[in-house]
N, C-alpha and C positions, 0 to 999 in steps of 0.2 A: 687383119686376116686371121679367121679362126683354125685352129690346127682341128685337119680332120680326121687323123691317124687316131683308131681305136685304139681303147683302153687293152691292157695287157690282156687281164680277162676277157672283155669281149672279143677277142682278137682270137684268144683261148675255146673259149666256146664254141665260134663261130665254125673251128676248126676239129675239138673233140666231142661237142655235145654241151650242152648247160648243164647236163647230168654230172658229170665227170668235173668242170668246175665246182657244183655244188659239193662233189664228193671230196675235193681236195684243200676247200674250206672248212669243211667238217672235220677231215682229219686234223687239221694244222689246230682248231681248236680243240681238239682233243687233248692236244700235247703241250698246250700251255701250262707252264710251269712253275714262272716268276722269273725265269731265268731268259730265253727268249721270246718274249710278250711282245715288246717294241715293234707293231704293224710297220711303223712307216707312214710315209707319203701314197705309201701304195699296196691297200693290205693283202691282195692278191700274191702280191711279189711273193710278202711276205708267207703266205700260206705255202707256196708253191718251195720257198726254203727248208720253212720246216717240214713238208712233208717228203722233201727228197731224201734230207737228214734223217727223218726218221724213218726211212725206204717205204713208205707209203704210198710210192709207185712205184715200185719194184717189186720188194721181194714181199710187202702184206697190201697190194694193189687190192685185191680180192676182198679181203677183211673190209676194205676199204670203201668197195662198191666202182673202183677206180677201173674201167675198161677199155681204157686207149693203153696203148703197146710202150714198152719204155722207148724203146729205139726212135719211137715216133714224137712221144712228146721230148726227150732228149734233143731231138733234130729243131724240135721247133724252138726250144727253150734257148738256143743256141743263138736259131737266125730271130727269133720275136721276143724271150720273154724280156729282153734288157734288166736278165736279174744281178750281172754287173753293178748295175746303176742302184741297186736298191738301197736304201737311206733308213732303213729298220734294222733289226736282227735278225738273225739266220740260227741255226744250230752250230755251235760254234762249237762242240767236241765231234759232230759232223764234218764240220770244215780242217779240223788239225787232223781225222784221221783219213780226210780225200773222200769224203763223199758227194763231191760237188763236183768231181773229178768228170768233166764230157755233160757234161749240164750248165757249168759257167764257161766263158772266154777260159783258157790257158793260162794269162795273166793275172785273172782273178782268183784259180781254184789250187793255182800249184801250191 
């Protein structure tokens, strides 16, 4: 039996636009550094970390070309993006000073 459940991204898309994905790939490579590079198993995830971390849908969305709402992709990222699960890096001075904080499960971001 083949698993039919779309990819994070296209799930992503399907939901804020291909725009807005494309836009949150761009960013994330923007900010590679040598320090959080490691995509993962799933590089989207991974974009979608670093650009929270670097608030690239937040507070520089704009900069960004980013046009879905935080509240919105927050809610989604919650019930879809399974960034829990993600098997890459993240921004890890992100993560120690809570900026993951209502974007990952509880368990994950405290």
């Amino acid at each position: 039996m083949t698993d039919t459940k779309p990819s994070v991204r296209g799930h992503f898309a399907a939901t804020f636009g291909e725009d807005n994905a494309e836009a949150i790939m761009s960013a994330a490579i923007q900010h590679r550094n040598g320090m959080h590079d490691n995509r993962g198993s799933d590089p989207f995830k991974w974009a979608l970390l670093i650009a929270i971390g670097h608030e690239c849908l937040t507070r520089f969305a704009g900069d960004h070309g980013i046009t879905a709402t935080e509240d919105d992709m927050k809610a989604w990222a919650l019930e879809h993006g399974d960034l829990g699960d993600h098997d890459g890096d993240c921004d890890y001075l992100a993560l120690m000073r809570g900026a993951y904080k209502g974007w990952l499960p509880p368990e994950v971001s405290a």
